[in-house]
C-alpha positions in Angstrom: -5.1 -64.1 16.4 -3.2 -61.0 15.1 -5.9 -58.8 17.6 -5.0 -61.3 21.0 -1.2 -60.5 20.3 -2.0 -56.8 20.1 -4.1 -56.2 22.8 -1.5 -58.2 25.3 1.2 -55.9 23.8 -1.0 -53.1 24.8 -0.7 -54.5 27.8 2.5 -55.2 28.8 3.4 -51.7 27.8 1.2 -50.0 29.4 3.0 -52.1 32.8 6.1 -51.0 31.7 5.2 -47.1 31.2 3.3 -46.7 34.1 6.4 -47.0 36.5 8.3 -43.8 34.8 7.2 -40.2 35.2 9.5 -38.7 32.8 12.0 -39.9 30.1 15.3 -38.4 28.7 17.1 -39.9 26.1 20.9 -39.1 25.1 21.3 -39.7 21.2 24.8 -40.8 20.2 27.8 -43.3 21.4 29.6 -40.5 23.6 29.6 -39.6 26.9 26.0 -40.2 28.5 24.5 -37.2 30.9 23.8 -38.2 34.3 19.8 -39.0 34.5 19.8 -39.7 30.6 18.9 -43.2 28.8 22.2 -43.8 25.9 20.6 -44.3 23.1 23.2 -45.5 20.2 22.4 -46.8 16.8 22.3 -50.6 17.8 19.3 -49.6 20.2 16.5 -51.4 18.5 12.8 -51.5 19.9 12.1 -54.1 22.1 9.1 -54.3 24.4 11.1 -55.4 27.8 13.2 -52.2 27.4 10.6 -49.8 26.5 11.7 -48.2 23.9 14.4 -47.5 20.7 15.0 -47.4 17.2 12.0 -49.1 14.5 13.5 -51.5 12.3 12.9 -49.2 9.3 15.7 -47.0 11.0 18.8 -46.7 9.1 21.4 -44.5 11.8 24.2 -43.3 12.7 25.6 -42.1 15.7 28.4 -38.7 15.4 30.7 -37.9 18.5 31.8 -34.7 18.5 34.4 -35.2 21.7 32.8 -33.7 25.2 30.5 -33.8 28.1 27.3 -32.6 27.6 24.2 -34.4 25.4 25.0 -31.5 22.3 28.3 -33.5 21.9 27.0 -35.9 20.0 24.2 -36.9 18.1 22.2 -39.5 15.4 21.9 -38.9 11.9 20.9 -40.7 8.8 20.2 -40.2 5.3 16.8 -41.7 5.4 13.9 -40.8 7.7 14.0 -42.6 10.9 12.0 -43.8 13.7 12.0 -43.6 17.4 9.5 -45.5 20.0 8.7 -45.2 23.2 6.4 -47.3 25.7 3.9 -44.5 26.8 0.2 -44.9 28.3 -2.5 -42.4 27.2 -2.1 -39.2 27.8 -0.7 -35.9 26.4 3.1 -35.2 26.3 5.7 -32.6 26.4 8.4 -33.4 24.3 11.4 -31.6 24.1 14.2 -32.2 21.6 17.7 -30.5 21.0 19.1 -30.5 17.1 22.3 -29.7 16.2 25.9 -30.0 15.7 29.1 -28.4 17.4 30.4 -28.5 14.0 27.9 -29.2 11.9 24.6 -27.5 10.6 21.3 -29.3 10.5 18.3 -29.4 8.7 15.1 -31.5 10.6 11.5 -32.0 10.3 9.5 -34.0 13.0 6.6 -35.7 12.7 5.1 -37.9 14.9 2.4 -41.1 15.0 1.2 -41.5 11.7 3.2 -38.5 10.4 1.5 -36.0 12.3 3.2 -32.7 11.8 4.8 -30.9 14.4 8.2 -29.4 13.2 9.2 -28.1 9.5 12.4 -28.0 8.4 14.2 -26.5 11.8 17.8 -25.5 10.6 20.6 -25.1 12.5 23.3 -22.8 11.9 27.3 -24.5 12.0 28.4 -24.9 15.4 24.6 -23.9 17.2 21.6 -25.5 18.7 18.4 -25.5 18.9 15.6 -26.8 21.7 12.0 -27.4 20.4 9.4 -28.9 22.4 5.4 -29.4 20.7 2.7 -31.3 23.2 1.4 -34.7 21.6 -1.4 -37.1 22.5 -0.7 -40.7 22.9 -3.4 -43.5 22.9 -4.2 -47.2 22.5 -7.6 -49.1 21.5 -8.3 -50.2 25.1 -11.3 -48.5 27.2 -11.4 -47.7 30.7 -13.6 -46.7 33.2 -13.0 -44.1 36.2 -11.2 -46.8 38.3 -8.8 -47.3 35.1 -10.0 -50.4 34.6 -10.4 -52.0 30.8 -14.2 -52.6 30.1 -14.0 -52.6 26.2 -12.2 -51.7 23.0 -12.2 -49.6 20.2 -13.3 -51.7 17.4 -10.4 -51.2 15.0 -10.8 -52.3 11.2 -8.2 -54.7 10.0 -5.5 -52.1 8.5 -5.6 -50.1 11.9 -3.4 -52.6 13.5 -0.7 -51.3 11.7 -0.8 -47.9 12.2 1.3 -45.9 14.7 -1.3 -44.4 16.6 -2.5 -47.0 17.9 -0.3 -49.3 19.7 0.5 -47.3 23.1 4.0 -46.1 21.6 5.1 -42.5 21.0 6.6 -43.1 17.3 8.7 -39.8 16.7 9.8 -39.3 12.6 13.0 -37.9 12.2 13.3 -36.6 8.6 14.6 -33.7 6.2 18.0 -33.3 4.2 20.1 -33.3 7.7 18.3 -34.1 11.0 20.7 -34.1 13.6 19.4 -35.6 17.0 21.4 -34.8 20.1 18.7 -35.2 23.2 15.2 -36.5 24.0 13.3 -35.5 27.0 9.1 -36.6 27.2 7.4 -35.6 30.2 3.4 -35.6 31.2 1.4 -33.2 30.4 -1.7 -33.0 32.4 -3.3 -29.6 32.2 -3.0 -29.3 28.3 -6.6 -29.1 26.5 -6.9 -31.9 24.7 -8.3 -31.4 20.7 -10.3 -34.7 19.9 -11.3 -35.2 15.9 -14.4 -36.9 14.8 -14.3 -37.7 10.9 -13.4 -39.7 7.8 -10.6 -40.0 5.3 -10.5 -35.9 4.9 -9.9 -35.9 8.3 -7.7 -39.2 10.0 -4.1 -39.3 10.2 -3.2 -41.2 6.8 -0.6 -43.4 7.4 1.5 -44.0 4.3 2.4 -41.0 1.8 1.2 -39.6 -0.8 -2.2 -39.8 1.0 -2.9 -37.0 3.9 -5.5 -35.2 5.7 -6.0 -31.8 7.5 -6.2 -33.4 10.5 -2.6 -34.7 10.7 -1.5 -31.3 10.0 -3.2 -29.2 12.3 -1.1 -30.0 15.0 1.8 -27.9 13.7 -0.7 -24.8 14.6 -0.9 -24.8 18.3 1.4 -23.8 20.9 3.3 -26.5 23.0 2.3 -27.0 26.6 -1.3 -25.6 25.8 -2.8 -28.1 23.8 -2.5 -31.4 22.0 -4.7 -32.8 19.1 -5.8 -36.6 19.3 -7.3 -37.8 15.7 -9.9 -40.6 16.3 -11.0 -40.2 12.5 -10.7 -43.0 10.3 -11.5 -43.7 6.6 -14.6 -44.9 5.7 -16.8 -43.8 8.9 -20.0 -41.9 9.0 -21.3 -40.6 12.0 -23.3 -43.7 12.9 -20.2 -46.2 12.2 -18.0 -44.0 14.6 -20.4 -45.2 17.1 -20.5 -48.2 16.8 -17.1 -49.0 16.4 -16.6 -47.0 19.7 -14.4 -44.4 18.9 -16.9 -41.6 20.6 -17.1 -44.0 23.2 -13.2 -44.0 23.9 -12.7 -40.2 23.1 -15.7 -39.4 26.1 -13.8 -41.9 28.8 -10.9 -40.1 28.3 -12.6 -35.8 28.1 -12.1 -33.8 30.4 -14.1 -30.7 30.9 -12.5 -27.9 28.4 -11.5 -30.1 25.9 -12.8 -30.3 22.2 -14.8 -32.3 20.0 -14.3 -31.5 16.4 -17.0 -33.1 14.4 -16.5 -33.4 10.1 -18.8 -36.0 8.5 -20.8 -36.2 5.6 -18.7 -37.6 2.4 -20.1 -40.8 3.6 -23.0 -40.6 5.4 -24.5 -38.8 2.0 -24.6 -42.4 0.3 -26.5 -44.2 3.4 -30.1 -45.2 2.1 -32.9 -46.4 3.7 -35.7 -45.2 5.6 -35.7 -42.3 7.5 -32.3 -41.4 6.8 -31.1 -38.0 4.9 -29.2 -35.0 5.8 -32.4 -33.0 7.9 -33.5 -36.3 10.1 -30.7 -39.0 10.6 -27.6 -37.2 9.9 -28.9 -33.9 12.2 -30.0 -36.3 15.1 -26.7 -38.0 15.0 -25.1 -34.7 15.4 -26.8 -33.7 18.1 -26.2 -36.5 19.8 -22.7 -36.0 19.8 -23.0 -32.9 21.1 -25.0 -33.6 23.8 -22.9 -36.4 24.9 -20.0 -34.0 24.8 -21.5 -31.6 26.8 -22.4 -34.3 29.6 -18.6 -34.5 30.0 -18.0 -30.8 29.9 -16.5 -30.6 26.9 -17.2 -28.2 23.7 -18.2 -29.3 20.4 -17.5 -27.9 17.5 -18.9 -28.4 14.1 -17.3 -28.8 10.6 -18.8 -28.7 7.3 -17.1 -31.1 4.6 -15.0 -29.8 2.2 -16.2 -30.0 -1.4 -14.8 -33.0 -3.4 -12.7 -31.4 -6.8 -15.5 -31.0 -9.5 -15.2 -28.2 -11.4 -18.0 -26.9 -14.1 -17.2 -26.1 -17.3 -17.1 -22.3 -16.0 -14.5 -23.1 -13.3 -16.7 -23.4 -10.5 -17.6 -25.9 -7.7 -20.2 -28.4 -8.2 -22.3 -29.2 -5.1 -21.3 -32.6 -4.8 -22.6 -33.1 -0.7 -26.2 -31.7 -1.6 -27.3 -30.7 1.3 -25.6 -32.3 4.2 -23.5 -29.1 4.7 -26.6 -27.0 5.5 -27.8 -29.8 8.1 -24.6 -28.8 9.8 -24.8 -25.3 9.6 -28.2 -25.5 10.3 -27.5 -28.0 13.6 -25.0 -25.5 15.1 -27.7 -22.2 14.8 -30.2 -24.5 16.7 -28.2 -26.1 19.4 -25.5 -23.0 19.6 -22.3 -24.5 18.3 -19.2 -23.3 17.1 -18.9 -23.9 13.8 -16.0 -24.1 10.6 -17.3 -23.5 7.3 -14.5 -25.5 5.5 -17.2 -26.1 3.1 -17.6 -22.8 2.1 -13.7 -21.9 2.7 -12.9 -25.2 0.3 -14.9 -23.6 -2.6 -12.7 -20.3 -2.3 -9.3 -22.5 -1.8 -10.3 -24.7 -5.0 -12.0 -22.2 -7.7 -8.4 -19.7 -6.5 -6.3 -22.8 -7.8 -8.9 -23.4 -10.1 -9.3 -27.0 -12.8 -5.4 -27.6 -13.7 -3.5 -26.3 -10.6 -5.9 -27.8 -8.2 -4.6 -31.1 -9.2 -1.5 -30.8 -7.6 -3.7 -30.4 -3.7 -5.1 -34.0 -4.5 -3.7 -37.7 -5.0 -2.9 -36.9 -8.4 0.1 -38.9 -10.0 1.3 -40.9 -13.2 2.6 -43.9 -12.9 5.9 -45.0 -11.1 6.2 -41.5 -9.0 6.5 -43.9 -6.0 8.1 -46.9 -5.2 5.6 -49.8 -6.2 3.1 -47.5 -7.9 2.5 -49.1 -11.4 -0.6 -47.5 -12.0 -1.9 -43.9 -12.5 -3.0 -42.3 -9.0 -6.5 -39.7 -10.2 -8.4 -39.0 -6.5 -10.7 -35.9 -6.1 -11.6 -36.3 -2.8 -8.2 -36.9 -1.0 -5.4 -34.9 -0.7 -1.8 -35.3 -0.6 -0.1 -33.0 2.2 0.0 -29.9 0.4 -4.0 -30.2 0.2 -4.0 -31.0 3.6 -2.0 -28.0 4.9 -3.9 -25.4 2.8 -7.2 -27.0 4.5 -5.6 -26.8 7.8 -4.8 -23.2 7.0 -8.4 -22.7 6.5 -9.8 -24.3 9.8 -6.8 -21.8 11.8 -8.3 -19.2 10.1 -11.7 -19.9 11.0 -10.6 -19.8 14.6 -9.2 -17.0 14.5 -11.7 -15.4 12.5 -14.8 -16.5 15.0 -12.5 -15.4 17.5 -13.1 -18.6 19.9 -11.4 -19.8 23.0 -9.6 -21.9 21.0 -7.8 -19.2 19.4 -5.6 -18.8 23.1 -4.0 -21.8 22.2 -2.6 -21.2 18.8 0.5 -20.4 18.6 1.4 -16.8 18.2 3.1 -16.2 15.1 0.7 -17.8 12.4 0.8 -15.7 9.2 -2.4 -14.4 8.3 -4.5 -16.8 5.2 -6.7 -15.8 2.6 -7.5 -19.1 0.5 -8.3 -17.2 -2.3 -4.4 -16.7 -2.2 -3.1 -20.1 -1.3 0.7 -21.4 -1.2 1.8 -21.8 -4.5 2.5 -25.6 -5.0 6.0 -25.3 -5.7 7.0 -23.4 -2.8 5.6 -25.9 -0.4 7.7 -28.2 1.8 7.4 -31.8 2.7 10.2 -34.0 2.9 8.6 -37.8 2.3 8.2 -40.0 4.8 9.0 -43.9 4.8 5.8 -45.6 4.4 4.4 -45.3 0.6 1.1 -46.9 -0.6 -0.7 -46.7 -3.8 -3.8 -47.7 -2.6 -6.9 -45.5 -2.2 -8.4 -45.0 1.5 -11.9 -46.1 2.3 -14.9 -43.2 1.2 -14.9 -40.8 -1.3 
């Protein structure tokens, strides 16, 4: 029943989006700019208006006396949460922080805590505009005509994620976020990034659990392209297909956009006849790639990261026998772009090395979090520190190979070596709301 009430929600916000072009929001209980929505603490979420405040949002609104949309502002101690009603499609959103006389300290994340912003401060008295480009989607199918023919065939726990419901869910977090303005408008000539994978890949929802793919966003430029994560735990490249996630990513490509394709932690247990890394698993990915080039698009493939198992001489064990050389080997023979994270993973793990590699993974004694009464020991996952240091690697792969793709970074990425990663201790991440001790599907 759950799934019916869902899928008419889908619905009726699609309806309700599809008559706006553009939306500006004016955050605080002053004066509201002319062509601006007021948007003051008591505005909760509500379908029939479209948008507002989730009900794990604890605010509170600051007038600073004036007339323009930097005059006032939301704040809270805790992270907090705003929706909007939005059909699929890429966004431009554009938010002003600050405080006339105030400073402010924000991070923004969006979705399932997607990365876009870190730690933007303000100095006392000034402000500051950022805008980052951001894909929206829902479940639902369509064909040319935009009419629904079918559904993604979403697994019980994906109903309460945040990426796929048809809102825009924007995470305002850090030791001082101070929201003065909202503006989200279309973006229709963006390239559009499309991820094909597992756990080591999806947009986990609830921390400490994370994935590169949630934080490569952060690394392109805004207005030039936006990522849209269709990985998922749990899937191999066969039960992608058939729970029609390739399906929906190719109704919605459009030629020049990007199909990044990571499998392999799971497929590698599949048994039976006929299936192994150099027959099933290669003929899956070349099927992906061929239906990717029908639509014009460009695949690219990923090798799998290693899982954390170290020899008694610090090294990598092999864990993924040979399914990373069925990749590499796939993307020689039908000319594909391809990221060794594979091989960048061994560098990035044997430089931390048995006892400070610990601290990339889900890794944690007991009571850390909120409701965690047991010990948290995962060697496949990562919590987001992992995750950026593996998103490092896949920039620097791009930049590296030199591809297309690298137009649409943004410009001033520092260079990465992961044999010199980040220490651990000077890495950033503000927690966000939603905690979970258990462990996501695969390993």
């Amino acid at each position: 029943m759950k799934c019916v009430h869902v899928f008419v929600a889908l619905l009726f916000a699609c309806a309700f989006a599809e008559a706006q072009q553009s939306w500006k929001f004016d955050f605080g209980n002053g004066r509201v700019k002319k062509g601006y929505t007021a948007v003051t603490p008591e505005s909760k979420f509500a379908n029939e208006k479209g948008y507002g405040f989730t009900k794990e949002s604890e605010v509170v609104a600051v007038d600073r006396g004036g007339k323009t949309v930097n005059d006032d502002y939301i704040t809270s101690a805790k992270p907090f949460y705003f929706s909007v009603n939005l059909p699929d499609g890429n966004y431009d959103v554009k938010i002003i922080l600050g405080d006339k006389k105030g400073t402010s300290a924000t991070t923004v994340r969006a979705e399932c805590r997607r990365l876009f912003l870190e730690n933007i401060r303000t100095a006392k008295g000034k402000f500051i505009t950022e805008t980052f480009t951001v894909n929206v989607r829902d479940s639902l199918i369509r064909d040319a005509k935009g009419n629904i023919v079918k559904a993604v065939k979403l697994k019980p726990r994906e109903y309460e994620y945040l990426h796929w419901d048809n809102f825009l869910t924007i995470e305002f977090n850090d030791s001082l976020p101070k929201v003065c303005a909202i503006e989200i408008i279309p973006n229709k000539s963006a390239t559009t990034i499309f991820l094909a994978g597992n756990s080591t890949v999806v947009d986990q929802s609830r921390e400490p659990w994370a994935a590169w793919g949630q934080m490569i966003p952060r690394f392109f430029a805004s207005g030039k392209a936006a990522v849209a994560n269709y990985a998922e735990s749990g899937e191999a490249l066969n039960s992608f297909l058939s729970a029609r996630r390739l399906e929906k990513i190719l109704s919605l490509m459009k030629p020049g956009d990007y199909l990044f394709i990571e499998f392999g932690h799971n497929d590698m247990k599949q048994k039976g006849p006929g299936i192994g890394p150099f027959t099933s698993y290669k003929k899956l990915l070349k099927q992906y790639i061929a239906e990717v080039r029908k639509k014009g698009g460009i695949p690219v493939l990923v090798t799998s990261m290693h899982r954390r198992s170290f020899d008694t001489n610090g090294k990598i064990i092999n864990t993924l026998l040979e399914y990373p050389d069925a990749v590499r080997q796939t993307a020689k023979e039908e000319n594909v772009a391809m990221i060794d994270l594979n091989a960048m993973s061994k560098i990035l793990y044997e430089a931390w090395g048995p006892k400070e590699s610990v601290k990339a993974f889900v890794h944690y004694p007991a009571n850390t979090f909120p409701g965690q009464v047991t010990k948290l020991e995962d060697n496949t996952h990562f919590n987001p520190y992992g995750a950026y240091e593996l998103a490092k690697c896949i920039v620097k792969s791009i930049q590296e190979q030199d591809l297309p793709l690298a137009k649409l970074l943004r410009s001033n990425i520092p260079a990465y070596d992961p044999a010199k990663p980040l220490e651990f201790e000077k890495f950033y991440w503000p927690l966000s709301s939603f905690l979970t001790s258990s462990k996501p599907d695969g390993n």
